[in-house]
C-alpha positions in Angstrom: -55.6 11.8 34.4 -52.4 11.0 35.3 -53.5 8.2 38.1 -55.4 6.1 35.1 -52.5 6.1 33.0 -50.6 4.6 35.8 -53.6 1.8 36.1 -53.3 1.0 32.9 -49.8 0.7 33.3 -50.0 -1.5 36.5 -53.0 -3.9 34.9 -50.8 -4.3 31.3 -48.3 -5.7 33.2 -50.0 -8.0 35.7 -51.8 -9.1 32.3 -48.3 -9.9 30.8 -47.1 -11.4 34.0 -50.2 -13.6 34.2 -49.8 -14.6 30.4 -45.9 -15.6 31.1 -46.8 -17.5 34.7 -49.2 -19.1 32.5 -46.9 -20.4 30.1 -44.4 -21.4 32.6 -47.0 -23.3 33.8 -46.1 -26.7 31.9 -42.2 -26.8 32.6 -42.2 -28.5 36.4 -42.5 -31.6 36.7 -42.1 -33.7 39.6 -40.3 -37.2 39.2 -39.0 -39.8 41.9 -35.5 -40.6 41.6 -34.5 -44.2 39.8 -32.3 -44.8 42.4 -33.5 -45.3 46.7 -32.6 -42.6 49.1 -29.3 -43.6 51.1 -29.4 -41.8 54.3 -25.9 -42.8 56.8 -26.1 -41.8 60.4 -22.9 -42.9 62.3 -24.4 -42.8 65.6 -22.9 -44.4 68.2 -24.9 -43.9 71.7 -22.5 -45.3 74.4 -24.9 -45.5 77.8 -22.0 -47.3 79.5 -19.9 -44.7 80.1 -22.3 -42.0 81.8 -23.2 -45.3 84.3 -19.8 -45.6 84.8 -18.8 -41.5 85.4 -22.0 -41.4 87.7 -20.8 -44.7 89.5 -17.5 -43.2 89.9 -19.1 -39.8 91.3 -20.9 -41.6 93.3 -18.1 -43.3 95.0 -16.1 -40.1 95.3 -19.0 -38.3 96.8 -19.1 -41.6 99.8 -15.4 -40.9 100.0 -14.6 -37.3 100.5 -18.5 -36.6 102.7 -16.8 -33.9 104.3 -16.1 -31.9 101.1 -19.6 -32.2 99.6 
């Protein structure tokens, strides 16, 4: 007896939080902004400089062949 009084229990409140998900049902609403999305990136890609370090290894490495 106990165990059906806990069912009841359990399906009275999944009925009330059905009824109240229900209701909240209306309250979202989805809208695009007025004004356009701004998205900065600062990026700055400098592919000069790793030519340069590698020419620069490179020249050490020609230089100093009996260290390497």
């Amino acid at each position: 007896m106990a165990g059906t009084g806990r069912r009841l229990r359990q399906l009275r409140l999944a009925a009330v939080l059905a009824a109240g998900s229900m209701l909240t049902g209306g309250c979202i609403t989805v809208k695009a902004p007025d004004k356009p999305i701004v998205i900065e990136l600062n990026i700055n890609i400098k592919q000069e400089v790793v030519y340069r370090l590698a020419g620069d290894a490179s020249q050490t490495i020609d230089n100093n062949k009996d260290i390497f």
